[in-house]
C-alpha positions as CSV (number, residue, x, y, z in Angstrom):
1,X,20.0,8.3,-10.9
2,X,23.6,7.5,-12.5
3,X,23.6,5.0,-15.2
4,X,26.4,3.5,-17.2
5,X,26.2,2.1,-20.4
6,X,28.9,0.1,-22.8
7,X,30.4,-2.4,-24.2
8,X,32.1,-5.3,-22.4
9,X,35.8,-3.9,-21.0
10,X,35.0,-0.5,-21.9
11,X,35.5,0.9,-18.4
12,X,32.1,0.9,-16.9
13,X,32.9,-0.6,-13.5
14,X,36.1,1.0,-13.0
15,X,34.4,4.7,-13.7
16,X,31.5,4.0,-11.4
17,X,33.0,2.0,-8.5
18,X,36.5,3.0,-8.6
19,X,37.2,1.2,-5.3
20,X,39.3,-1.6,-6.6
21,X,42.0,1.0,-7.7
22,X,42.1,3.0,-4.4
23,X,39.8,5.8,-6.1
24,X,36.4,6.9,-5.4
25,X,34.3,6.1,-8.2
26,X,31.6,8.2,-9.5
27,X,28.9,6.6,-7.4
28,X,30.8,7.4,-3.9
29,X,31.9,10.9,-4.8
30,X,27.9,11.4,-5.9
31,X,26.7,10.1,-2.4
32,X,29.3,12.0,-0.6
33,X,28.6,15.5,-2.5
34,X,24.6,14.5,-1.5
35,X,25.3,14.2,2.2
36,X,27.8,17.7,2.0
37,X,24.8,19.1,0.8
38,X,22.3,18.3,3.4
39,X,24.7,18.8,6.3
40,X,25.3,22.1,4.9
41,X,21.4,22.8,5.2
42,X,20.6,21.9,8.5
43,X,17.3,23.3,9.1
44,X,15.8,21.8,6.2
45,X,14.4,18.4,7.0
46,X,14.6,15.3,3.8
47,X,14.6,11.5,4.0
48,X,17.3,9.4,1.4
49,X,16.4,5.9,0.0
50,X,18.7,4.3,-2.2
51,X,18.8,1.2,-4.7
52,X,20.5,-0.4,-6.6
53,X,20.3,-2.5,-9.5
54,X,21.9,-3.5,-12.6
55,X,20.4,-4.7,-16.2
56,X,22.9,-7.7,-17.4
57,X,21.6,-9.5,-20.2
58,X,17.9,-8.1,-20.7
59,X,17.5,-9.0,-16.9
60,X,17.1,-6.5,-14.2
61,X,18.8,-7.2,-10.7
62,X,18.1,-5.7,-7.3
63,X,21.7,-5.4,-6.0
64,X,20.5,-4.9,-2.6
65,X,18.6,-8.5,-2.2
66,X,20.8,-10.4,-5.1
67,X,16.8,-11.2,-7.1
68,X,16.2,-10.9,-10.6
69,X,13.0,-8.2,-10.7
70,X,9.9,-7.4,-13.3
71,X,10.6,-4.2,-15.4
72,X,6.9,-3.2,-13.8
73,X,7.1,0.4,-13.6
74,X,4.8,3.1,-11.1
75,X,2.5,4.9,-13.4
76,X,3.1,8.0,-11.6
77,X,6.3,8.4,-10.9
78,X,8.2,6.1,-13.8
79,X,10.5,4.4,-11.0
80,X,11.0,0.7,-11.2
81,X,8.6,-1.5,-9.0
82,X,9.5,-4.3,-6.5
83,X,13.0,-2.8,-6.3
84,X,13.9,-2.8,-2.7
85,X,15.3,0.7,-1.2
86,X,17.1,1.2,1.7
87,X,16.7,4.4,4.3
88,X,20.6,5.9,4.7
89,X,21.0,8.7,7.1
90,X,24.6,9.5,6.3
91,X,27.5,8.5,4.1
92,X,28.8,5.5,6.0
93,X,25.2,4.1,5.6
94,X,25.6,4.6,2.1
95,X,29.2,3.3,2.4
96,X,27.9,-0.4,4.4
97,X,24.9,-0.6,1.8
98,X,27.2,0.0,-1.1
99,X,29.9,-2.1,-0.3
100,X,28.3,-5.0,0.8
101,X,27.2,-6.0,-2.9
């Protein structure tokens, strides 16, 4: 999980997406230290979803479908239902997930 939180213009965006200034925000140097990990433990086998979602004005939005969703949350394991999550077995999946919102 990587969250940001602020005030308007405080440098949220720029910190976690970093691509409009030809850097690698927080979010891609995250997913690319994940996939160095795995690759550097082959014989153990693991499965990454992601999502992505933002809260914007006391509404939650599921980046990857562009929907506003509930703030319903599993019992068990906390995470937010209805979000949609996406299988990605390598950074450029990531990468064409990522970039596409």
């Amino acid at each position: 999980t990587i969250i940001a939180h602020g005030s308007s213009g405080s440098g949220k965006t720029h910190t976690m997406d970093g691509r409009h200034e030809k850097q690698l925000g927080v979010i891609q140097m995250t997913a690319m230290d994940i996939f160095n990990h795995i690759q550097s433990a082959p014989l153990h086998s693991c499965s990454l979803y992601i999502s992505l979602f933002e809260i914007y004005n006391q509404e939650i939005n599921d980046l990857l479908t562009d929907k506003p969703i509930s703030s319903r949350q599993h019992p068990t394991t906390k995470m937010l239902m209805d979000l949609n999550e996406e299988l990605v077995s390598n950074y450029n999946d990531f990468i064409c997930f990522y970039c596409d919102f």
